[in-house]
PAKOL-497500 format. One record per residue: x, y, z of N, C-alpha, C in turn. Coordinates in nm, 4 decimals. Atoms other than C-alpha are relative to their C-alpha. Example, Ala and Ser with C-alpha at 12.3 -4.5 7.8 and 13.67 -1.06 7.14 Angstrom:
REM PAKOL-497500
(rolo (0.0890, -0.1190, 0.0000), (1.2300, -0.4500, 0.7800), (0.0900, 0.1200, 0.0000)) (rolo (-0.0820, -0.1190, -0.0060), (1.3670, -0.1060, 0.7140), (-0.0770, 0.1090, 0.0730)) 
***
This chain:
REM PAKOL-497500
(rolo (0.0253, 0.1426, 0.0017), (3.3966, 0.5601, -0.4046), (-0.1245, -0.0274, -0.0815)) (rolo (0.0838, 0.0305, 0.0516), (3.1941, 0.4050, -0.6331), (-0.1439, -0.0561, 0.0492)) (rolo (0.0980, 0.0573, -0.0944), (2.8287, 0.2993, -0.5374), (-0.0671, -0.1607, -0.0791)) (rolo (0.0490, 0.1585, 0.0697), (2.8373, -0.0296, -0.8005), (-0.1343, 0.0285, -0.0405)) (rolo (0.1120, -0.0344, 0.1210), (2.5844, 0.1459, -1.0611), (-0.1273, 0.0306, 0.1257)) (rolo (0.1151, -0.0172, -0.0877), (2.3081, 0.1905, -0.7382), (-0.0149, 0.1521, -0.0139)) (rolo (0.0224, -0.1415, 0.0292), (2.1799, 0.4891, -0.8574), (-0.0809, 0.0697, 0.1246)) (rolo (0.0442, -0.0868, -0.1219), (1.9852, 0.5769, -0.5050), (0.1146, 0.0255, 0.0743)) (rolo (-0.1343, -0.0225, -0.0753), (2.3045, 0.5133, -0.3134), (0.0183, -0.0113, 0.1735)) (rolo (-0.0297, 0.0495, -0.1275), (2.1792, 0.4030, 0.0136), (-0.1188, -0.0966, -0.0136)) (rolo (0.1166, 0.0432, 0.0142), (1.8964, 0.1586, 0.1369), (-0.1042, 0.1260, 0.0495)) (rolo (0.1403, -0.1349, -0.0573), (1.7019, 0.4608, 0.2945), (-0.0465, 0.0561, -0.1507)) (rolo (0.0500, -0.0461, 0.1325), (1.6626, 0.5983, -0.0471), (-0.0669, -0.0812, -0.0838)) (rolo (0.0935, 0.1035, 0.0692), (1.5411, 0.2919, -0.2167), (-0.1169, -0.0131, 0.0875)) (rolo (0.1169, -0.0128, -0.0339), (1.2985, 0.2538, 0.0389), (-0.0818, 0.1333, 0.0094)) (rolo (0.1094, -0.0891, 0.0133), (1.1409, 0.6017, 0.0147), (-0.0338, -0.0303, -0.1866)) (rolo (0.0431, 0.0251, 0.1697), (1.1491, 0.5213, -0.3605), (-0.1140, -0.0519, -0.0522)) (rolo (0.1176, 0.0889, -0.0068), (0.9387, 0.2363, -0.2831), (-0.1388, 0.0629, 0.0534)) (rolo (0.1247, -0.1132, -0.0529), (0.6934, 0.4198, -0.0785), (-0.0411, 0.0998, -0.1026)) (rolo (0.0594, -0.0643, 0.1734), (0.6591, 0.6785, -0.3703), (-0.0565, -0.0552, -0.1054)) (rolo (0.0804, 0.0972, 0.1303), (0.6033, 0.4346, -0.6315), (-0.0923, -0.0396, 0.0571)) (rolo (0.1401, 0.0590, -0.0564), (0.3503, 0.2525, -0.3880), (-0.1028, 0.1190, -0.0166)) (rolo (0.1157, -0.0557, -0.0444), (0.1499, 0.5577, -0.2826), (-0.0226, 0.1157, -0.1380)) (rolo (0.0489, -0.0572, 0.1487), (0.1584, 0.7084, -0.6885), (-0.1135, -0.0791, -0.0362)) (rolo (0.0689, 0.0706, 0.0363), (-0.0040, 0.3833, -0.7656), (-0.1022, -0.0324, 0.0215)) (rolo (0.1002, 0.0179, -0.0712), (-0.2328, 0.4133, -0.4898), (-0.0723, 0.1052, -0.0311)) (rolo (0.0874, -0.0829, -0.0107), (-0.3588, 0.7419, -0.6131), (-0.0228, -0.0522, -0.1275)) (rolo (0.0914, 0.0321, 0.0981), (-0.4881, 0.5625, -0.9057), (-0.1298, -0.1191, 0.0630)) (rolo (0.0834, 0.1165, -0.1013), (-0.8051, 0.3457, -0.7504), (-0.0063, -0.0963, -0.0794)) (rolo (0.0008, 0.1014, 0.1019), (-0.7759, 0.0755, -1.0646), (0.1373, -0.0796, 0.0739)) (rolo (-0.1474, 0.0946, 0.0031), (-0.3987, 0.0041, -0.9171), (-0.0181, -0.0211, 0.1741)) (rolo (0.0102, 0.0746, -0.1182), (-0.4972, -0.0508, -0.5130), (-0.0148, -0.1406, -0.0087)) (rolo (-0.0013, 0.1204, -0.0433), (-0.5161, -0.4056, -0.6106), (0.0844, 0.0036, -0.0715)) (rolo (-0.1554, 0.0597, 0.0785), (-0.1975, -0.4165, -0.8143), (0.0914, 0.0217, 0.1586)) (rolo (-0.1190, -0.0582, -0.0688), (-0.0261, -0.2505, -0.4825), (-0.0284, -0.0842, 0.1080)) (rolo (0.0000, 0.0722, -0.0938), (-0.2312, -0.4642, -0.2248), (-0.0346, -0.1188, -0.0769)) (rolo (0.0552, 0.1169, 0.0425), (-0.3159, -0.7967, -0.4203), (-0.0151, -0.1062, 0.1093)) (rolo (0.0602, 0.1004, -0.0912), (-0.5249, -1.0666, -0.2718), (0.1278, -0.0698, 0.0914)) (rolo (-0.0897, 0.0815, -0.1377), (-0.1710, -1.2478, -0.1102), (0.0291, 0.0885, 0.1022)) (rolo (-0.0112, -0.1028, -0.1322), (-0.0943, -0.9322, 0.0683), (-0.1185, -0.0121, 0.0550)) (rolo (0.1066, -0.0524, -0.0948), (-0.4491, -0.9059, 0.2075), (-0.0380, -0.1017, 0.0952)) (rolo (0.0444, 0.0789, -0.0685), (-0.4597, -1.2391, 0.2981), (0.1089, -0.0156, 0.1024)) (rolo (-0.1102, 0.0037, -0.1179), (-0.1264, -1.2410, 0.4750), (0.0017, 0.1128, 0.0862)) (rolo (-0.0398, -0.1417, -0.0952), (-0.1752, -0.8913, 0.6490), (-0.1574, 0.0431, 0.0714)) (rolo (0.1283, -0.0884, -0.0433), (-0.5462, -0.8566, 0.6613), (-0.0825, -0.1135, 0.0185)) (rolo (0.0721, 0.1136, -0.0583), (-0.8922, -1.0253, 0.7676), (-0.1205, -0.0063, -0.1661)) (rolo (0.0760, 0.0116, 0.0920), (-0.9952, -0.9693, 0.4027), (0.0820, -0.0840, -0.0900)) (rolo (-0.0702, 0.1091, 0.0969), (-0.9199, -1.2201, 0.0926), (-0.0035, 0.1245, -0.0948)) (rolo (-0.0334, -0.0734, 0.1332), (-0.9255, -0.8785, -0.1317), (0.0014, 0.1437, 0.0696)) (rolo (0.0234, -0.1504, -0.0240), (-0.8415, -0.5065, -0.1414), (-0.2300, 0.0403, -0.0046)) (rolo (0.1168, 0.0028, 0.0470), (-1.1690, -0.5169, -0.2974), (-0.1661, 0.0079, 0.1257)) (rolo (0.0648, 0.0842, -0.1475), (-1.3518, -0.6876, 0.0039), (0.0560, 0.1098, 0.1054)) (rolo (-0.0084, -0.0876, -0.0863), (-1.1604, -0.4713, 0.2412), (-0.0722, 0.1161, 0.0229)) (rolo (0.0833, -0.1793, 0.0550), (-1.3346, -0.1581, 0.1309), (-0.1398, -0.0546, -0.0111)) (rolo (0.1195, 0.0319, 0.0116), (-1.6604, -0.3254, 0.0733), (-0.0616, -0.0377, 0.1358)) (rolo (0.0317, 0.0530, -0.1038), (-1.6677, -0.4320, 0.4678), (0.0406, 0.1617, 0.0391)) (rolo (-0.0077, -0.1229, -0.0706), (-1.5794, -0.0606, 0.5470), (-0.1135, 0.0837, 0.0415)) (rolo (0.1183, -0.0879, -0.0040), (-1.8464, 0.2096, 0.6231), (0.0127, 0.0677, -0.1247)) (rolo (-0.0193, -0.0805, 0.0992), (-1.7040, 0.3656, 0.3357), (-0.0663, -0.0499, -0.1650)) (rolo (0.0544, 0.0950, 0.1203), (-1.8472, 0.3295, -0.0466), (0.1010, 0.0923, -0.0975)) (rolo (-0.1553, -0.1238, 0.1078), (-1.5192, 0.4119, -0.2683), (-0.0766, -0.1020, -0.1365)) (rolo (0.0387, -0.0002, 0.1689), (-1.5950, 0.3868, -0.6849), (0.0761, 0.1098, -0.0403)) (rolo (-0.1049, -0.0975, 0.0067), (-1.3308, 0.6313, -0.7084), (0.1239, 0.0310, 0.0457)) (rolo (-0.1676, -0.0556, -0.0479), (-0.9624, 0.8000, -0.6604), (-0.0649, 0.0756, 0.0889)) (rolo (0.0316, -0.0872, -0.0894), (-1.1666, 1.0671, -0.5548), (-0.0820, 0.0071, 0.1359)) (rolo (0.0664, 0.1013, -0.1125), (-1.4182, 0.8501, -0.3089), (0.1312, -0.0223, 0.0911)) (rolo (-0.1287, 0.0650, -0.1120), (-1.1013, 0.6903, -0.1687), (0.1189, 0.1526, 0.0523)) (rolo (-0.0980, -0.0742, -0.0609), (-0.9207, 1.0157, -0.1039), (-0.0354, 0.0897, 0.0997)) (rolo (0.0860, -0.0601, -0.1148), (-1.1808, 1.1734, 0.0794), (-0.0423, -0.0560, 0.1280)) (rolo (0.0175, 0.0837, -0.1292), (-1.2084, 0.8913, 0.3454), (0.0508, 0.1099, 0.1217)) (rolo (-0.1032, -0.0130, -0.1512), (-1.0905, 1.0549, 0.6710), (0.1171, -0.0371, 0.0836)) (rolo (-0.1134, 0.0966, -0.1162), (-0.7403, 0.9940, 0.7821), (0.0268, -0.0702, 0.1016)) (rolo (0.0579, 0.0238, -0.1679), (-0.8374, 0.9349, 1.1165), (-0.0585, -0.1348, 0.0470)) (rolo (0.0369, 0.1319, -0.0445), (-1.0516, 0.7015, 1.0742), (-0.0392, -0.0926, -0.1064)) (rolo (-0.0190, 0.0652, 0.0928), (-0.9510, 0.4993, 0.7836), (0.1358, -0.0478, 0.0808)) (rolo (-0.0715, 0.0485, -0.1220), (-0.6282, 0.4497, 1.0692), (-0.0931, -0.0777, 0.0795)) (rolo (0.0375, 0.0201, -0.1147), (-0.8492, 0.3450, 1.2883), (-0.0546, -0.1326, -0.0366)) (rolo (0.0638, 0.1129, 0.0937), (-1.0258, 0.0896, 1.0190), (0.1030, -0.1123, -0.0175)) (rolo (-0.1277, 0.0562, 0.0218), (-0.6728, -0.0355, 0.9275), (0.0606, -0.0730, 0.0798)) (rolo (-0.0272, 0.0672, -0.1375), (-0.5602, -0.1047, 1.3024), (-0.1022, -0.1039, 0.0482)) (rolo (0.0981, 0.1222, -0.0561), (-0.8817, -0.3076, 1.3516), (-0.0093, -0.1040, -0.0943)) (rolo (-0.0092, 0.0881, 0.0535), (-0.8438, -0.5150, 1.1088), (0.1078, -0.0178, -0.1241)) (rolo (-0.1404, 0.0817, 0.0677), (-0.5035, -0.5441, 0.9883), (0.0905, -0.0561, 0.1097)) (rolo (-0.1102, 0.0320, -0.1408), (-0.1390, -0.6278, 1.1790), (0.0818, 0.1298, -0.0869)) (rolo (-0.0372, -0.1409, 0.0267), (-0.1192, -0.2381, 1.0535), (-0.0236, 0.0795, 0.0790)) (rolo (0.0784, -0.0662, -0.1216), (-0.1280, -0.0027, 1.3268), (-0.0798, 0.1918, -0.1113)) (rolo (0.0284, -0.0999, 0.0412), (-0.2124, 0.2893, 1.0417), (-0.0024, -0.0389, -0.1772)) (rolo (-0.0045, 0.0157, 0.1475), (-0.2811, 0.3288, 0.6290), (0.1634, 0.0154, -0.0739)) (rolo (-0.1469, -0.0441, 0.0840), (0.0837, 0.4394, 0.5503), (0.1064, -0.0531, 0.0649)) (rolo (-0.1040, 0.1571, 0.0072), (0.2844, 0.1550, 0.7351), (-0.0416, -0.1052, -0.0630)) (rolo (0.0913, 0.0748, 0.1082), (0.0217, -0.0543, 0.5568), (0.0461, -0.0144, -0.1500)) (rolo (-0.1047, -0.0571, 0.1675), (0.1033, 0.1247, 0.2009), (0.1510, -0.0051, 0.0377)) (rolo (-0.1435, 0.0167, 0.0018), (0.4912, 0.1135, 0.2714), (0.0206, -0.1629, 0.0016)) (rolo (0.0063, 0.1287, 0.0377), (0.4668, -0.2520, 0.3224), (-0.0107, -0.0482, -0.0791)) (rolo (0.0031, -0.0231, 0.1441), (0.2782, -0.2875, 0.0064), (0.0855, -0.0029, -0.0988)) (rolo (-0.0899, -0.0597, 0.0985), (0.5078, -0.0722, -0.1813), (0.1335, -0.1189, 0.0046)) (rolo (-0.1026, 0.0859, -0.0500), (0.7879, -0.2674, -0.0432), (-0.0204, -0.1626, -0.0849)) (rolo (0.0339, 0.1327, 0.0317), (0.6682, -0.6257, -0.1552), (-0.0243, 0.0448, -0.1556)) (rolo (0.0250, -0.0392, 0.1086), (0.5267, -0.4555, -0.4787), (0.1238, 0.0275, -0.0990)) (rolo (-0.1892, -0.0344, 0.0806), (0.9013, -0.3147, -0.5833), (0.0424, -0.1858, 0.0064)) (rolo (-0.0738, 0.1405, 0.0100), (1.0109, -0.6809, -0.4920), (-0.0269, -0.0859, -0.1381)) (rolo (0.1031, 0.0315, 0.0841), (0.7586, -0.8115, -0.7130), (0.0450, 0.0261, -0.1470)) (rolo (-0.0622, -0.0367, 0.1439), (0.8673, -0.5986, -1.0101), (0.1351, -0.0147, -0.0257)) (rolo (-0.1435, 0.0217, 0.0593), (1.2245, -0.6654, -0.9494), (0.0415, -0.1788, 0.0279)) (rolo (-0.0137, 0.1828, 0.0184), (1.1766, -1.0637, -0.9186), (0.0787, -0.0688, 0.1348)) (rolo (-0.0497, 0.0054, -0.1139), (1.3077, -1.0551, -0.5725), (-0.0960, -0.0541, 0.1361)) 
***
């Protein structure tokens, strides 16, 4: 049976797709505001910018490599207190999610 040109071939596959593309984009620190832009932060978070989010953290990112060294733990823990994210990577999947929409005009 044909899958009508859908080259993933289910929705589970498009959404890890999405999640991949999000959290590639996220390991560049120039594209965290292409992946969270100010409407996501204002609709999900208590900040008006990725930017701002991170600047109210304990953390001081100026880097991929700054931002990758945060602590899982408690960069979750940052996320849950001030998002309606209970963790960084339902956070980023969301993102990603809206971000794919975004590029496909949806």
């Amino acid at each position: 049976m044909s899958d009508g040109g859908n080259e993933y071939g289910s929705v589970s596959a498009v959404v890890d797709e999405l999640h991949a593309r999000a959290a590639s984009l996220a390991e560049n620190g120039d594209a965290l505001g292409v992946v969270f832009p100010p409407s996501f932060m204002q609709r999900h978070t208590d900040a008006e910018s990725f930017e701002a989010f991170m600047a109210a953290s304990q953390w001081s990112v100026s880097s991929r490599a700054e931002f990758a060294a945060i602590p899982e733990a408690a960069f979750d823990e940052y996320v849950a207190a001030r998002t309606s994210f209970s963790d960084f990577e339902a956070m980023l999947g969301q993102a990603g999610e809206e971000w794919m929409a975004r590029q496909l005009g949806v």
